[in-house]
Short mmCIF file of the C-alpha atoms (twelve columns), coordinates in Angstrom:
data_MODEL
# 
_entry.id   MODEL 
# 
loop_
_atom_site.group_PDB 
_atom_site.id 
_atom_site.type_symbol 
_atom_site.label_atom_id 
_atom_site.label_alt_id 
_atom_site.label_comp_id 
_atom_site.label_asym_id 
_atom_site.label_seq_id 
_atom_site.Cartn_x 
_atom_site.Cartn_y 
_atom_site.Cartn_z 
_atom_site.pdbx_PDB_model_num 
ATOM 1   C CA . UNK A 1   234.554 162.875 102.041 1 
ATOM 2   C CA . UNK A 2   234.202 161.533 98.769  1 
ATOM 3   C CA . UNK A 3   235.549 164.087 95.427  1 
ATOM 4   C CA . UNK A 4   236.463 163.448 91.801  1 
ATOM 5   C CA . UNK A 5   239.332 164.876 89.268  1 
ATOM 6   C CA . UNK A 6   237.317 166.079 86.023  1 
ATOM 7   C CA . UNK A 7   238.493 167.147 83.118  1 
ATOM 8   C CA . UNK A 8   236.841 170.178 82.092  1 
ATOM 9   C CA . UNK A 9   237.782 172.386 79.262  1 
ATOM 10  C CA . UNK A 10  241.298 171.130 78.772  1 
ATOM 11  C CA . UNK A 11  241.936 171.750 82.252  1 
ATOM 12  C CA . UNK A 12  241.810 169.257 85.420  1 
ATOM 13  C CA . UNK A 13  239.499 170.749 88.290  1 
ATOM 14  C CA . UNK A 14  239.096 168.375 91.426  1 
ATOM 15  C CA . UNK A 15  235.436 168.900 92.887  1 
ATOM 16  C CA . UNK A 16  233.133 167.279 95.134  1 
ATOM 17  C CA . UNK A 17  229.498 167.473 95.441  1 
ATOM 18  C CA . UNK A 18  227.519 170.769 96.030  1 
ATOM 19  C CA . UNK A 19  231.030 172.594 95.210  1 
ATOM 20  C CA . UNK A 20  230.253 175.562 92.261  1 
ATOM 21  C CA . UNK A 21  233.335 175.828 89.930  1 
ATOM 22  C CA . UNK A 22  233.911 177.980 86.860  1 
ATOM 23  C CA . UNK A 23  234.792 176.219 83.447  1 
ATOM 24  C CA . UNK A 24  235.304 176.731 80.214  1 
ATOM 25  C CA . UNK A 25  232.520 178.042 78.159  1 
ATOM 26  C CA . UNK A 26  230.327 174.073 78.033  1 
ATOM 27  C CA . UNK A 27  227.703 174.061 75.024  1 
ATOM 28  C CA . UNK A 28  224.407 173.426 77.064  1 
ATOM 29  C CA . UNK A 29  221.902 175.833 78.015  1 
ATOM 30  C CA . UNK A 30  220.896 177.815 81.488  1 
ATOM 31  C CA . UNK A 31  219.337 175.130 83.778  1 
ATOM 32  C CA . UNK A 32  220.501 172.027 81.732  1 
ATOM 33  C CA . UNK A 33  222.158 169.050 83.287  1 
ATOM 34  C CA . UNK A 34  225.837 168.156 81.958  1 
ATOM 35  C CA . UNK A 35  228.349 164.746 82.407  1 
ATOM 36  C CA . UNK A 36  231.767 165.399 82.917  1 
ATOM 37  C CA . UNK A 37  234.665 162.647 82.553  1 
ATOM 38  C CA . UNK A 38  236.140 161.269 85.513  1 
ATOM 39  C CA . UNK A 39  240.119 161.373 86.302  1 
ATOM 40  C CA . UNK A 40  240.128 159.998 89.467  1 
ATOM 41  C CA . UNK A 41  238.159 159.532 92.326  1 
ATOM 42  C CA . UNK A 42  238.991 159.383 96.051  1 
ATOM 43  C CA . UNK A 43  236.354 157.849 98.375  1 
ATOM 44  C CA . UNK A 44  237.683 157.894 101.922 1 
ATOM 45  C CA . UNK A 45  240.602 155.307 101.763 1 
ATOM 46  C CA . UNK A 46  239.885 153.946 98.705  1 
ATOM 47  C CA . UNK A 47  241.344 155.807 95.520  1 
ATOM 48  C CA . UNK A 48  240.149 154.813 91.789  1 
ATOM 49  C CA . UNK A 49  241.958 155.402 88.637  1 
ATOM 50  C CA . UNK A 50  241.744 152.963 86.664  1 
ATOM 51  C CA . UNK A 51  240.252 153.237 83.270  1 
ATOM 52  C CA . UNK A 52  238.097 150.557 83.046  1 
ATOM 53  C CA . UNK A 53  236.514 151.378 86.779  1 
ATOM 54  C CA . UNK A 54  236.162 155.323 85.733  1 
ATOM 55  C CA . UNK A 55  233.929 154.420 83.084  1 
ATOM 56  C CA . UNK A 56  231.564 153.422 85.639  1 
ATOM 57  C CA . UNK A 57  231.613 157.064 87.675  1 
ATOM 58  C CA . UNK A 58  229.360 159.777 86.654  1 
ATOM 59  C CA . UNK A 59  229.927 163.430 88.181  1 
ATOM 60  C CA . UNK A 60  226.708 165.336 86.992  1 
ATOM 61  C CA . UNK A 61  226.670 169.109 87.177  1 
ATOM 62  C CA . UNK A 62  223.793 171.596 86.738  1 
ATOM 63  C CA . UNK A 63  224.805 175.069 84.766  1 
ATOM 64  C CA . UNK A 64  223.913 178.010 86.289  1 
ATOM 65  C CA . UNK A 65  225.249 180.726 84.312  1 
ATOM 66  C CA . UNK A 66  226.740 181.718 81.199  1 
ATOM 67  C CA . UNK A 67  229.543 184.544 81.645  1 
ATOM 68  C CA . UNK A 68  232.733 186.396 80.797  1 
ATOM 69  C CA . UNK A 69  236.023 186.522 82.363  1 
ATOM 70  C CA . UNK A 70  238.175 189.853 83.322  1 
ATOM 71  C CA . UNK A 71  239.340 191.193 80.420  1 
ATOM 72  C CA . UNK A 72  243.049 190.807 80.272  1 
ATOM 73  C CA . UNK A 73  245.059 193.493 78.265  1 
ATOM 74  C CA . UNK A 74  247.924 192.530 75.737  1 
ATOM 75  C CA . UNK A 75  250.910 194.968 75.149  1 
ATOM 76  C CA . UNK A 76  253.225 194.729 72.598  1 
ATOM 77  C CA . UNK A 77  256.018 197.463 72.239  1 
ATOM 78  C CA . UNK A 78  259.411 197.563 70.392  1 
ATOM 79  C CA . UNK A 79  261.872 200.238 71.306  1 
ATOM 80  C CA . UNK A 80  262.790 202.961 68.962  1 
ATOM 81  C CA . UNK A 81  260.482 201.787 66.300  1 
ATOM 82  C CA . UNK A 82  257.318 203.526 67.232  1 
ATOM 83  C CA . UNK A 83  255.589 199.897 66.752  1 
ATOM 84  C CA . UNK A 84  252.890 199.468 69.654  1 
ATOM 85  C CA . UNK A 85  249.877 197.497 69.556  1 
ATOM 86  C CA . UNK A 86  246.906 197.263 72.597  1 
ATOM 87  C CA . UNK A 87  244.305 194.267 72.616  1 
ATOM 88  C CA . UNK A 88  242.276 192.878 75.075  1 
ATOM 89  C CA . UNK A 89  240.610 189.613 75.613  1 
ATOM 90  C CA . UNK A 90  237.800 188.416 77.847  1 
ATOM 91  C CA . UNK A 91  237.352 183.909 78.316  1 
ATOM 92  C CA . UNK A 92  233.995 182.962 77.780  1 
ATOM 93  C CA . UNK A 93  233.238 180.819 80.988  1 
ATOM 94  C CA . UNK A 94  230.582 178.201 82.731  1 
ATOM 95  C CA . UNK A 95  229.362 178.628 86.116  1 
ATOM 96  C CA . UNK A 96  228.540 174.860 87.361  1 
ATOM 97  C CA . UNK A 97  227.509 173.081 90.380  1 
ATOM 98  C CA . UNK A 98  228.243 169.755 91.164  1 
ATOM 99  C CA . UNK A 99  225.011 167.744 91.810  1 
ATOM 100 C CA . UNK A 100 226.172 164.274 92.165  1 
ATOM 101 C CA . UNK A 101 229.584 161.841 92.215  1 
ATOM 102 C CA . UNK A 102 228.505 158.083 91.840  1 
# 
């Protein structure tokens, strides 16, 4: 069983091939085909993580969809003050699947 640390969206996900994962919004379109950079790879036994050899493995995902996170709320509140303050913020987010790890 052969799968691959990326680095996706400032974040590390480790995937392997027909696995769907949810990134960070990625700027290509509905259908498109994207490259994302190798961290490490484990293939059976043998474990790769050297630079110089990762520049050689592609992991190739296909975007399905473009959508939003759950919105989170943010409180603030000070005591005896009357200060309060209510916002709310929703990630923008990529739904992949992994097509290939060579």
């Amino acid at each position: 069983m052969a799968y691959a640390i990326v680095r996706a969206g400032g974040r590390q996900e480790k995937v392997s091939e027909g696995d769907l994962v949810v990134l960070d919004r990625q700027a290509a379109d509905v259908g498109s085909s994207i490259e994302l950079p190798a961290l490490m790879l484990v293939d059976g036994d043998k474990i790769t993580s050297d630079k110089k050899d990762l520049e050689n493995v592609k992991v190739s995902a296909e975007v399905l969809e473009h959508t939003r996170g759950k919105k989170i709320v943010i409180q603030k509140y000070k005591n005896k003050t009357g200060y309060k303050k209510r916002q709310g913020h929703r990630q923008d987010q990529t739904r992949v699947k992994i097509t290939e790890i060579k």
